[in-house]
PAMAR-593986 format. One record per residue: chain; x, y, z of N, C-alpha, C in turn. Coordinates in steps of 0.2 Angstrom, whole numbers. Atoms other than C-alpha are relative to their C-alpha. Example, Ala and Ser with C-alpha at 12.3 -4.5 7.8 and 13.67 -1.06 7.14 Angstrom:
BEGIN
A:4:-6:0:62:-22:39:4:6:0
A:-4:-6:-1:68:-5:36:-4:5:3
//
This chain:
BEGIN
A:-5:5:-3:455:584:708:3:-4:-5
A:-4:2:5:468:576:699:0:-8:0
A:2:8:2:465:557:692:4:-2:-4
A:-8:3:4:480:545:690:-2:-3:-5
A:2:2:7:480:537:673:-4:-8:1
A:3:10:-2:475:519:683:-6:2:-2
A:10:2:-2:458:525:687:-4:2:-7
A:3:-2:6:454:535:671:0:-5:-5
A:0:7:0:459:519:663:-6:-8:1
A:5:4:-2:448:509:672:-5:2:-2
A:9:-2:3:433:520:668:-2:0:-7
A:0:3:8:437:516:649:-2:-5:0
A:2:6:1:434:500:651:-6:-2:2
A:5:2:-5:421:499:663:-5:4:-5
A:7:-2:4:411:513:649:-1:-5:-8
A:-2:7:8:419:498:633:-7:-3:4
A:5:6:-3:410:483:645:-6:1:1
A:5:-4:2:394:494:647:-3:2:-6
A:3:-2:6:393:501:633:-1:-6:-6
A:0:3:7:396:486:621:-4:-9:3
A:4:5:-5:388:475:635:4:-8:-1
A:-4:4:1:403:464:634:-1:-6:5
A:1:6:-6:400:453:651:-7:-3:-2
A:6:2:3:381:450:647:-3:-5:5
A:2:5:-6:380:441:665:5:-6:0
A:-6:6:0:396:430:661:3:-1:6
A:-3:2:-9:402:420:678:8:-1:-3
A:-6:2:2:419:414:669:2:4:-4
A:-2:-3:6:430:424:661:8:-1:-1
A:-9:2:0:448:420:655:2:3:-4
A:-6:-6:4:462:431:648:5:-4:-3
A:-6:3:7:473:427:633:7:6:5
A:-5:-5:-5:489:431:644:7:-2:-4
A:-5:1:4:504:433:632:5:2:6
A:-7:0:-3:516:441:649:2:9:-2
A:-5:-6:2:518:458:638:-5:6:1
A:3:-5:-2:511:476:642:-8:0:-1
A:6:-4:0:494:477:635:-3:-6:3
A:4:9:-3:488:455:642:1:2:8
A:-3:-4:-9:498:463:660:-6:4:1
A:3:-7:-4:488:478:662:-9:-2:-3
A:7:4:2:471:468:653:-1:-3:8
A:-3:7:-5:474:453:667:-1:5:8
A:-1:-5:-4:476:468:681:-8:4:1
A:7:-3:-2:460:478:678:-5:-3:0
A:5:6:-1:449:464:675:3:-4:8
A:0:4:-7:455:455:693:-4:5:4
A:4:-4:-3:449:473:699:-7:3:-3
A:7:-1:-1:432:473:692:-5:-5:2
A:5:7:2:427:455:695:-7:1:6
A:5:2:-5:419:456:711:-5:8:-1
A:5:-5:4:410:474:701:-4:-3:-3
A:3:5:3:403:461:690:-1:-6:1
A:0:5:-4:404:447:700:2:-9:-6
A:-2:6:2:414:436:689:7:-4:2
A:-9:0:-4:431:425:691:4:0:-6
A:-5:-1:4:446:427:681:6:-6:-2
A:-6:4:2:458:415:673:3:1:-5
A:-3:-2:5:471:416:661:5:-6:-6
A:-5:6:4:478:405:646:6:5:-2
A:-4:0:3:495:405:640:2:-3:-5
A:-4:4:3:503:400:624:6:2:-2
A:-6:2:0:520:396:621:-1:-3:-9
A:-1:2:8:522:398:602:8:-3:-2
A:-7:2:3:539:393:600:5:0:-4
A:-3:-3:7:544:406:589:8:4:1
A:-6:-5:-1:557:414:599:7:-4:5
A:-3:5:-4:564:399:607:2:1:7
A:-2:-1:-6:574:402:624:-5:7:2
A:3:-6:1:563:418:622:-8:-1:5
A:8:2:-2:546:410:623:0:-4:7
A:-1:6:-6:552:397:637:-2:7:4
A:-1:-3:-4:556:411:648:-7:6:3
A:7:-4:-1:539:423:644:-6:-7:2
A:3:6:-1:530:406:647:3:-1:8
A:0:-2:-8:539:406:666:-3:5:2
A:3:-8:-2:535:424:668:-7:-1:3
A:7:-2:-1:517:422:667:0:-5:5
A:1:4:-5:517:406:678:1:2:5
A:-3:-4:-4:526:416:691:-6:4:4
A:4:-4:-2:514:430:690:-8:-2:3
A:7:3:0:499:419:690:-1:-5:8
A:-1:4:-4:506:408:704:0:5:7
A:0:-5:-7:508:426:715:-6:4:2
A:7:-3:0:492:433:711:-4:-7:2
A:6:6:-2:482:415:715:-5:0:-7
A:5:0:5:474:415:697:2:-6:-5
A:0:6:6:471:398:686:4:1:-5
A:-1:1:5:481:397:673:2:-7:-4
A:0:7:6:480:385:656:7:2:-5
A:-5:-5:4:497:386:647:0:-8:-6
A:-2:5:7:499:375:628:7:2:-3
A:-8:-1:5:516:375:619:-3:-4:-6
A:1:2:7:513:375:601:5:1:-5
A:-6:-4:5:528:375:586:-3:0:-5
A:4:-3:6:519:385:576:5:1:-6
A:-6:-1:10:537:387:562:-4:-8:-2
A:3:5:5:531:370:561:-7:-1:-4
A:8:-1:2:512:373:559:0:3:-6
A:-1:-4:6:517:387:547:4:-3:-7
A:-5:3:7:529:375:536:-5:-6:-3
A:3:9:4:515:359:534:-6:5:-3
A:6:-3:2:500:373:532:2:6:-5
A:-1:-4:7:509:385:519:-3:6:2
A:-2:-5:-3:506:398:530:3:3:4
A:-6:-4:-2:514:414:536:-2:-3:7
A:-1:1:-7:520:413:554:-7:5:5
A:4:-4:-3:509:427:560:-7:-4:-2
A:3:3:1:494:417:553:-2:-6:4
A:-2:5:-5:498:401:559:0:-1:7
A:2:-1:-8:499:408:576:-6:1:3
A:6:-2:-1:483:417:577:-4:-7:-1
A:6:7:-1:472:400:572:4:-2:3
A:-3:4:-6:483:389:583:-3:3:6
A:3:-5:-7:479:404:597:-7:-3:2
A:6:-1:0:462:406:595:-4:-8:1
A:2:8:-1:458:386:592:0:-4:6
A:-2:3:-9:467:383:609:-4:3:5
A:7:-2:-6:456:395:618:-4:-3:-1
A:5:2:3:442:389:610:-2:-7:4
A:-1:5:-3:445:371:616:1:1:8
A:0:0:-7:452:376:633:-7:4:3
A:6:-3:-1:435:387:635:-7:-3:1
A:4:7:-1:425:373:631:-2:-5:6
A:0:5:-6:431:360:644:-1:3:7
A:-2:-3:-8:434:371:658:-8:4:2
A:7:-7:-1:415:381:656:2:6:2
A:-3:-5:-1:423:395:654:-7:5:-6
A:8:-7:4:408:411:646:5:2:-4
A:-4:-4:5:422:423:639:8:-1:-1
A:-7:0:2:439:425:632:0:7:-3
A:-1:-7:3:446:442:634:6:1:0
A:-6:0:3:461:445:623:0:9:1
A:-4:-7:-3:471:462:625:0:7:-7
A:-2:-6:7:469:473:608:-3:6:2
A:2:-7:0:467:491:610:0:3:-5
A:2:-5:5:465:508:599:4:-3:-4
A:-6:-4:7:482:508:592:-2:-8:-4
A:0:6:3:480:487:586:-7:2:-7
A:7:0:5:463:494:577:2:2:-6
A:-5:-4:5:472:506:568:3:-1:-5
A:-5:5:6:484:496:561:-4:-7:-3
A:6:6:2:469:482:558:-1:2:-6
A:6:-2:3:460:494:549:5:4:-6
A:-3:0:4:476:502:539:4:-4:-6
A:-2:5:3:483:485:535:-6:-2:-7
A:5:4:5:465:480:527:-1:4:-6
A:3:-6:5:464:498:517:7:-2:-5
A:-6:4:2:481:492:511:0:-3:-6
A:1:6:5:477:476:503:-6:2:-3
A:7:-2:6:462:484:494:-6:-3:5
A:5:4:-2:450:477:507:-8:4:-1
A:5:-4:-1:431:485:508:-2:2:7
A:3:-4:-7:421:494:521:1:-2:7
A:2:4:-8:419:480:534:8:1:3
A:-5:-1:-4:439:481:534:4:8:5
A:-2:-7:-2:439:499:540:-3:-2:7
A:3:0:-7:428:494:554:6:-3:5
A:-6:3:-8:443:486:563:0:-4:4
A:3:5:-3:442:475:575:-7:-1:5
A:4:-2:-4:427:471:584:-1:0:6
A:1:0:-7:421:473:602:0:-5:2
A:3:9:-1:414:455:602:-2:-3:-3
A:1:4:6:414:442:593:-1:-7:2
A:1:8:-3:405:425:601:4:0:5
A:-2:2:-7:416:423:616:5:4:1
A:-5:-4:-1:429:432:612:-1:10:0
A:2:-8:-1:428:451:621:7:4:0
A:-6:-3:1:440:466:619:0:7:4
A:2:-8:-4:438:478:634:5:7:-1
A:-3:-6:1:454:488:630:-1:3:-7
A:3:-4:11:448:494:610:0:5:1
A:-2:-9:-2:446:511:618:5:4:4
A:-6:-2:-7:463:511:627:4:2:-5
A:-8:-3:4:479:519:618:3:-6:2
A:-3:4:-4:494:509:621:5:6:2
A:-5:-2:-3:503:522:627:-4:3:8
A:5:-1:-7:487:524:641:2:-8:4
A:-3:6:-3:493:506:644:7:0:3
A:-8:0:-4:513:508:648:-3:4:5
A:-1:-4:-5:507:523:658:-4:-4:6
A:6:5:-6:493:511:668:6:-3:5
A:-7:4:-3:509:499:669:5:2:5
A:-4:-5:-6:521:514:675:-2:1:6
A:4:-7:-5:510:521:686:-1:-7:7
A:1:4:-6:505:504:697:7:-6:2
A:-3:3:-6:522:497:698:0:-9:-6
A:-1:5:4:517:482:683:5:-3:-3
A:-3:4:5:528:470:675:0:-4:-5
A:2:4:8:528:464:658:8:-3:-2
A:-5:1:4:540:456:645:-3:2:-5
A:0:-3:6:544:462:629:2:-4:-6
A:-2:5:5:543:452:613:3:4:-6
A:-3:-1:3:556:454:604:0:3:-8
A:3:-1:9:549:455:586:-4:6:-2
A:3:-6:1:540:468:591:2:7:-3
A:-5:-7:5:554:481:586:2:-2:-4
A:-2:-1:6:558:473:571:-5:-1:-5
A:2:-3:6:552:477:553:-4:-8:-4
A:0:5:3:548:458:547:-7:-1:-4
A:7:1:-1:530:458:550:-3:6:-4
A:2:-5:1:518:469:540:-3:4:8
A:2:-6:-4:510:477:555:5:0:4
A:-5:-4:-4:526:481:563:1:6:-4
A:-3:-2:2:529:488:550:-3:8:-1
A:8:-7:0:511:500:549:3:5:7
A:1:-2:-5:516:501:568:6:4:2
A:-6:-7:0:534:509:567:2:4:-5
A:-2:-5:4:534:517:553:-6:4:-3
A:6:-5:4:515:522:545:-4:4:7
A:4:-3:-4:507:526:562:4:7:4
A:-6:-10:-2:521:539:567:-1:5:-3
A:-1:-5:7:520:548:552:-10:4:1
A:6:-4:-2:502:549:555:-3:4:6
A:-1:-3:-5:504:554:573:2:6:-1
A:-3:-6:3:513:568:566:-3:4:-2
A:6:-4:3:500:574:556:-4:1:8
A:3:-3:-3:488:573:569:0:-5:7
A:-1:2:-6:494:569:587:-6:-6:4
A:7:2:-2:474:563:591:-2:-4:-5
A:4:5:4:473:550:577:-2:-7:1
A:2:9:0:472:534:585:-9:0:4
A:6:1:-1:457:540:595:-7:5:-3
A:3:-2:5:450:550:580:-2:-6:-3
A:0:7:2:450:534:572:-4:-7:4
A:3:0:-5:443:527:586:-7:1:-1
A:4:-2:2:429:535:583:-6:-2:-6
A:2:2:9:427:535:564:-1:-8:-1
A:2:6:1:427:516:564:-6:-3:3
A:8:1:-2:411:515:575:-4:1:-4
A:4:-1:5:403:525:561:2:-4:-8
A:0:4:5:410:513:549:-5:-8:0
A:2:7:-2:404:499:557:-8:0:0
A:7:-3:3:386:507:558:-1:0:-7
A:0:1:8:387:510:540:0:-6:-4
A:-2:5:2:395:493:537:-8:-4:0
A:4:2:-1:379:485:546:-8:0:-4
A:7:-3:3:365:497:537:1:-5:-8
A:-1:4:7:373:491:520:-2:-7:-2
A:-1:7:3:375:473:523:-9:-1:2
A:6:-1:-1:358:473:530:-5:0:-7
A:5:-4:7:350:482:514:3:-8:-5
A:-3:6:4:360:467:504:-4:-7:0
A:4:5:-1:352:454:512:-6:-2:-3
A:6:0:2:337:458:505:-2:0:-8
A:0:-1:7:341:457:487:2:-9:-4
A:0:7:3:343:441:475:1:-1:-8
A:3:2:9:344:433:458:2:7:-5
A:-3:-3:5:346:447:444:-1:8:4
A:1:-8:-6:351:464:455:5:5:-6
A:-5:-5:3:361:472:440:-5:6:-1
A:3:-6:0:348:486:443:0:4:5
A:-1:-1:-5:351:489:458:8:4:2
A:-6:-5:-1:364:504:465:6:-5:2
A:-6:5:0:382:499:464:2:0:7
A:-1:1:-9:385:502:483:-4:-4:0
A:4:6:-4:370:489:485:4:-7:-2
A:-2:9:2:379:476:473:6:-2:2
A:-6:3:-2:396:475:479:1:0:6
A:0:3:-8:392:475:498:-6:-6:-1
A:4:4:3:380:461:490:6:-6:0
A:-6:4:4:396:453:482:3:-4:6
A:-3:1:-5:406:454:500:-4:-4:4
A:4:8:-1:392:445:509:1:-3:-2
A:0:8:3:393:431:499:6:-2:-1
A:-6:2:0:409:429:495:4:-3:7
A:-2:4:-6:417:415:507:7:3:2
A:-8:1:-3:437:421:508:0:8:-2
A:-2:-9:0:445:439:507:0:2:-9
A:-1:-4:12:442:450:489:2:3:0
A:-1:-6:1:449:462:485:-3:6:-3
A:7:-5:1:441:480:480:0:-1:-9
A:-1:0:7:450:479:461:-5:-7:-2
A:4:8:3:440:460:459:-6:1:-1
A:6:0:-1:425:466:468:-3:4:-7
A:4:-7:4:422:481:455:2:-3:-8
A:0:4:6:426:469:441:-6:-3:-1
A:7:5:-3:412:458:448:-5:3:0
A:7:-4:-1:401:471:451:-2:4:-9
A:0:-4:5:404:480:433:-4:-7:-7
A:2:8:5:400:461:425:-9:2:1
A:9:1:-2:382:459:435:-2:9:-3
A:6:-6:2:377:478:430:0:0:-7
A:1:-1:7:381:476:411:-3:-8:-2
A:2:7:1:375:458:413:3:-6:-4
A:-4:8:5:388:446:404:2:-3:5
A:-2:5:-4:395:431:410:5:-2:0
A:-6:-1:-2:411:431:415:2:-6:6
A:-1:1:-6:420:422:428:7:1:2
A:-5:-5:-5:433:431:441:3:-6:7
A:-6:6:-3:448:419:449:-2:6:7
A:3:-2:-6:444:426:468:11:-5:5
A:-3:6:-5:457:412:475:4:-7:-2
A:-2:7:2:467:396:471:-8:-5:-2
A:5:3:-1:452:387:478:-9:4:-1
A:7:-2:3:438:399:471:-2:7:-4
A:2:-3:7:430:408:457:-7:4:1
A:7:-1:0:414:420:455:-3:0:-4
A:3:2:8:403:417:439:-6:6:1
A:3:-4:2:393:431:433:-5:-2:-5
A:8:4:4:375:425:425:-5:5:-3
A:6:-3:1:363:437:417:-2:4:7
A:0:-7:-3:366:450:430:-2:-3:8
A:-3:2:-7:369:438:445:7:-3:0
A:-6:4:0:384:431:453:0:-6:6
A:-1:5:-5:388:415:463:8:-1:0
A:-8:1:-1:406:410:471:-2:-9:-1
A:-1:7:3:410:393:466:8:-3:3
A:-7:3:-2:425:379:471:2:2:-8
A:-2:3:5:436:376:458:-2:-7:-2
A:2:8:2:433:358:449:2:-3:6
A:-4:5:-1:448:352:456:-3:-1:11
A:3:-1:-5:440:357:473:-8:-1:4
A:8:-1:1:421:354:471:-1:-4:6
A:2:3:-7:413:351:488:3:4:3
A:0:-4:-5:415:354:504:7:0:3
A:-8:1:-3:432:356:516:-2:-1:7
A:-2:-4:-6:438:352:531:7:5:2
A:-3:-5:-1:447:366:539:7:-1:6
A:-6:2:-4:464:367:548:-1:0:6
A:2:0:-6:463:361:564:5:-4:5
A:-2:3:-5:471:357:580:-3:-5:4
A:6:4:-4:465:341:587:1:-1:8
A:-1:2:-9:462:340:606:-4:-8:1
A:4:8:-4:456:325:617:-5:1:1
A:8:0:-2:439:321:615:-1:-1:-10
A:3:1:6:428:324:601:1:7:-5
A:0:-6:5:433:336:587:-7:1:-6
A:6:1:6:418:341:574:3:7:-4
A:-2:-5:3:424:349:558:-5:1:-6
A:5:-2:7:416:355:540:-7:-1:2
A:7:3:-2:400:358:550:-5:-4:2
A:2:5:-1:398:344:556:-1:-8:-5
A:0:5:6:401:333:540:5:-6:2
A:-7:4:-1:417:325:548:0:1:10
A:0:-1:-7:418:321:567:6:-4:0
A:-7:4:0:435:315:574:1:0:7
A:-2:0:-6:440:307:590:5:-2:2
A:-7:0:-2:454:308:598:2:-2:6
A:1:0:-7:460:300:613:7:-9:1
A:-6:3:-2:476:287:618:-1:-6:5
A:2:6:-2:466:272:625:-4:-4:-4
A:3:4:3:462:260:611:-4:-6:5
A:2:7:-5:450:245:619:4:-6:-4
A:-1:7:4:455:231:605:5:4:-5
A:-7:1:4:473:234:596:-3:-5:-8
A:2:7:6:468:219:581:-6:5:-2
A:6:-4:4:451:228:577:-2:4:-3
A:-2:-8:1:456:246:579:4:-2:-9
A:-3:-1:5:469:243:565:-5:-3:-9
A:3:1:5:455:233:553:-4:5:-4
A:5:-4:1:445:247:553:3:6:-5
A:-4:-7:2:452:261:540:-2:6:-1
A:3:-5:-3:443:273:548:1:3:7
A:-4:-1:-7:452:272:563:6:-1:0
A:-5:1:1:468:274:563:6:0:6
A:-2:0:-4:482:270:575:8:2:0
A:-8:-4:1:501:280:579:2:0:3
A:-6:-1:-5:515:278:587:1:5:4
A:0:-6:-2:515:291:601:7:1:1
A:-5:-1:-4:531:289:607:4:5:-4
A:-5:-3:6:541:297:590:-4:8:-1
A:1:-9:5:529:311:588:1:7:6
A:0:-8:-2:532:331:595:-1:2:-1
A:4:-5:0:522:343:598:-9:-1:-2
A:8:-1:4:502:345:591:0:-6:-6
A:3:3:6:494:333:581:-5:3:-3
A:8:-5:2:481:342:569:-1:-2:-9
A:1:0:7:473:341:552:-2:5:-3
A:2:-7:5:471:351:537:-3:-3:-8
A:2:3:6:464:348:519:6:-1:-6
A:-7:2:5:477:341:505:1:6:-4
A:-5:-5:4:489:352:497:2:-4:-6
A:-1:4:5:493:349:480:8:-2:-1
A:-7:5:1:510:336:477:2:-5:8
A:-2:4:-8:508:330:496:-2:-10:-2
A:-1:10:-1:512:310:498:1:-2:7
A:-1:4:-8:514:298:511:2:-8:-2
A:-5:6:-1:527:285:513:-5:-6:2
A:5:6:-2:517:266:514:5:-6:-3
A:-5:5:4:527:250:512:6:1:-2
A:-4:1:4:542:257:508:1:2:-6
A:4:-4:4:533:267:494:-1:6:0
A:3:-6:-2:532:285:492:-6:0:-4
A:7:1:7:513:287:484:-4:6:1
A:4:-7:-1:503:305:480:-6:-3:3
A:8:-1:-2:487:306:490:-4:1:-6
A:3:2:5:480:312:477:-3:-6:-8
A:-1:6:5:485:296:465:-6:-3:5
A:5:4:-5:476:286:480:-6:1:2
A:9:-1:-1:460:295:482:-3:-5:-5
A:7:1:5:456:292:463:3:-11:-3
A:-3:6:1:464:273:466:-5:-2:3
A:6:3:-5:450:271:479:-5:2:-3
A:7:-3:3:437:279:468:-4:3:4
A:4:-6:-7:432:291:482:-3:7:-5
A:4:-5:4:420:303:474:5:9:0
A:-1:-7:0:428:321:469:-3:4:6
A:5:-2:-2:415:328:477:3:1:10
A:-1:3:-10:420:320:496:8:3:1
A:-7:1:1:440:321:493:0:6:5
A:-2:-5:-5:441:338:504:-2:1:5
A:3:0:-5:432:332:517:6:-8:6
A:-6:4:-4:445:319:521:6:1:3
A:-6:-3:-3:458:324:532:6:-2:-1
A:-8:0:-2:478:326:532:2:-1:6
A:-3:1:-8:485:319:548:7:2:0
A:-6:-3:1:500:329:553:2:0:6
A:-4:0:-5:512:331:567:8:3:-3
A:-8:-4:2:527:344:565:1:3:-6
A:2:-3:6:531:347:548:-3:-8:-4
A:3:7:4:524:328:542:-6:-2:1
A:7:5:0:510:318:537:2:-6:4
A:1:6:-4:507:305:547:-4:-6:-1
A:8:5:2:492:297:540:-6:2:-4
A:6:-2:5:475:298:529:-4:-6:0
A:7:8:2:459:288:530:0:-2:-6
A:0:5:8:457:275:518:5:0:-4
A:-3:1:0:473:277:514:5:-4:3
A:-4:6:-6:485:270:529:5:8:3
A:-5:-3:-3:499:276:540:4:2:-2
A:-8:2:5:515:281:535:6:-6:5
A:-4:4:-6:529:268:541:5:3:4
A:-5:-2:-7:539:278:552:-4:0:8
A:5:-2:-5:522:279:561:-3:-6:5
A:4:8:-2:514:262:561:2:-5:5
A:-3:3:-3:515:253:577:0:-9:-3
A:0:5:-1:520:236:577:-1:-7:5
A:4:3:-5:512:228:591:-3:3:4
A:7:-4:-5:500:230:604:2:0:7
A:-5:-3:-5:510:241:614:-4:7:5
A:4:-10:-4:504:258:626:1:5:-2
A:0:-4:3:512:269:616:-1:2:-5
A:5:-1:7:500:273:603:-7:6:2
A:7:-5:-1:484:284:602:-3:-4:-7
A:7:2:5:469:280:591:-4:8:-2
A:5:-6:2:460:295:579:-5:-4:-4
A:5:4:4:443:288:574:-2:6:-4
A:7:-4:5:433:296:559:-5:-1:-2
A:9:4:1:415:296:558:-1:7:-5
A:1:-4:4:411:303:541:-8:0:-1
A:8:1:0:391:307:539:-2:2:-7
A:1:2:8:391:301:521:-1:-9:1
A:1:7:1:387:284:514:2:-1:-8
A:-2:3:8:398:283:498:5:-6:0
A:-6:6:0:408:267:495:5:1:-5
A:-6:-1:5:426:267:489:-3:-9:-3
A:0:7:4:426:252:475:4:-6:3
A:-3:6:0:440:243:480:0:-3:8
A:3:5:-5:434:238:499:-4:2:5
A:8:-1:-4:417:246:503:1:4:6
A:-1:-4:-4:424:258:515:-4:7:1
A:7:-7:-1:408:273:520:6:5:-3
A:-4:-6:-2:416:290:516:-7:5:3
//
């Protein structure tokens, strides 16, 4: 008997959720719903397994704001779709050009942390168990080319994975052209993001030009590949596994154990050419050190290696973050920050220079912080004056400096503990339109010039 592409479709997913035990008894599950064919046809099979697994279904939108009249309109779409099917949805508008111009990252970057940050937070308050985002075979493919590319190692061949803390990927064994036809086949509506067809982006680029080419060769490569990357990922796990178990001087030990060694411990992306630098150091035993990063270096010791900040770096960081309302907690917990637009006491709030207060009315879009970039200043007095001049003016230890947040809004700073406001920000009386960011640092270092904790 002949079985339409819906159903066969379906039993893909329903063998992914089974086999990689995606649900796990989860009652909430919400869909990252972009509007476009593979979020549409995600959003569609999950409404039809909920009561097979007995959960409910929600859906976040974001509105990146990248394509402007663009984004509005896929931002209606989904409320529409959301509003005609009876399903929850949470929609954020975030101007990720601006996230991307104060954070120094690419657009496509900046979008993906913004994305994910915003589930994360809406996940949270709402008791939501999972967030299921829409990547299929072809997306792995190009994951997993993109990473072979830039020289990445084994783990980059593994792809993306099934699951990853909340976030689950029931289509990873779906094509996308088993997607448009799911979508043909029932009659589905999507929008189409424009940037999709052009060339700007490296994985447009993987995806109209390097994955054709390999289709060609062999028509059955996205779910060959498919395939192969679960035996990478095995492999991936047996290795790092075996690494863990090693320590201190391992330049005796097989080079495939020291360089999936290296890549465990290494905090940020390395490349294969560094890694095999790094590993040719520890087995001939000199000491060397290998630039990894702006912000990190890996030192080679008598047939060990450790990653290291740089000086100007030493310590900890906190990390780029969108703050919501409530309690933000960053650098593991070393930096907690609260967020919220009902000071009790105006006069006290300002004494404190650990709480900072800002005009809401002038800012658009996300407030969020990040760790200081080097030549960044902030206007005080009528003053432009480098952040970093006014750390080492406050005699705040090296050490803490990366733990103290850049408060931003669009493309500007806005403010810096222990430093001050900028004045376009600072209100001037004790008016309603302001918000309060408290920071509670879980340190006890005193700046010299007025005992302020860091």
């Amino acid at each position: 008997m002949y079985k339409k592409v819906s159903d066969i479709l379906r039993l893909k997913v329903i063998k992914t959720i089974e086999g990689h035990n995606l649900l796990n008894g989860a009652n909430r599950v919400m869909v990252g719903f972009s509007g476009g064919a593979d979020s549409s046809v995600l959003l569609d099979v999950l409404l039809s397994l909920r009561k097979r697994y007995g959960f409910e279904v929600s859906a976040v939108h974001i509105n990146h704001k990248i394509r402007g009249k663009e984004s509005d309109s896929d931002e209606e779409f989904v409320r529409q779709v959301c509003r005609n099917r009876g399903i929850t949805l949470f929609v954020e508008q975030i101007d990720v050009p601006a996230l991307a111009k104060v954070s120094k990252a690419s657009l496509e970057l900046a979008a993906r942390e913004a994305r994910y940050s915003t589930f994360f937070d809406i996940a949270e308050k709402n008791s939501i168990d999972l967030i299921a985002t829409a990547h299929n075979a072809n997306d792995n493919a190009e994951t997993a080319i993109f990473n072979l590319v830039r020289g990445s190692a084994l783990k980059g061949l593994c792809g993306i994975p099934y699951k990853r803390g909340k976030i689950i990927r029931p289509l990873l064994d779906v094509t996308r052209e088993e997607i448009e036809d799911y979508a043909t086949e029932k009659g589905i509506s999507y929008v189409t993001d424009s940037t999709n067809s052009e060339d700007l982006y490296t994985r447009n680029k993987i995806r109209h030009t390097v994955l054709p080419v390999l289709k060609e060769i062999n028509p059955s490569f996205i779910n060959a590949f498919t395939r192969q990357s679960v035996l990478f990922e095995k492999i991936n796990e047996y290795l790092t596994g075996q690494a863990k178990e090693i320590s201190g001087d391992i330049s005796e030990k097989d080079e495939v154990l020291i360089l999936q060694y290296i890549y465990n411990n290494c905090p940020e992306f390395l490349d294969m050419e560094t890694a095999e630098k790094i590993s040719k150091a520890v087995r001939e035993k000199t000491n060397r050190k290998f630039a990894v990063s702006r912000n990190l270096y890996a030192v080679t010791d008598s047939g060990s290696v450790n990653f290291r900040s740089h000086p100007e770096n030493n310590g900890e960081f906190i990390e780029y973050t969108r703050l919501s309302t409530g309690k933000n907690i960053l650098a593991g917990g070393k930096v907690v920050i609260y967020y919220n637009n009902s000071p009790k006491n105006f006069n006290h709030i300002n004494k404190n220079s650990t709480t900072i207060t800002l005009r809401s009315d002038i800012i658009n879009g996300a407030v969020f912080v990040r760790p200081r970039n080097s030549g960044d200043t902030l206007r005080l007095n009528g003053i432009t004056k480098s952040i970093k001049k006014e750390f080492i003016n406050k005699k705040i230890p090296l050490k803490y400096r990366g733990l103290i947040p850049i408060i931003c809004a669009e493309n500007e700073i806005i403010g810096v503990p222990f430093i001050g406001i900028a004045d376009k920000y600072k209100p001037t009386t004790d008016k309603r339109d302001i918000f309060t960011i408290v920071f509670d640092f879980q340190y006890n270092v005193k700046t010299e010039k007025d005992g302020d904790s860091v």
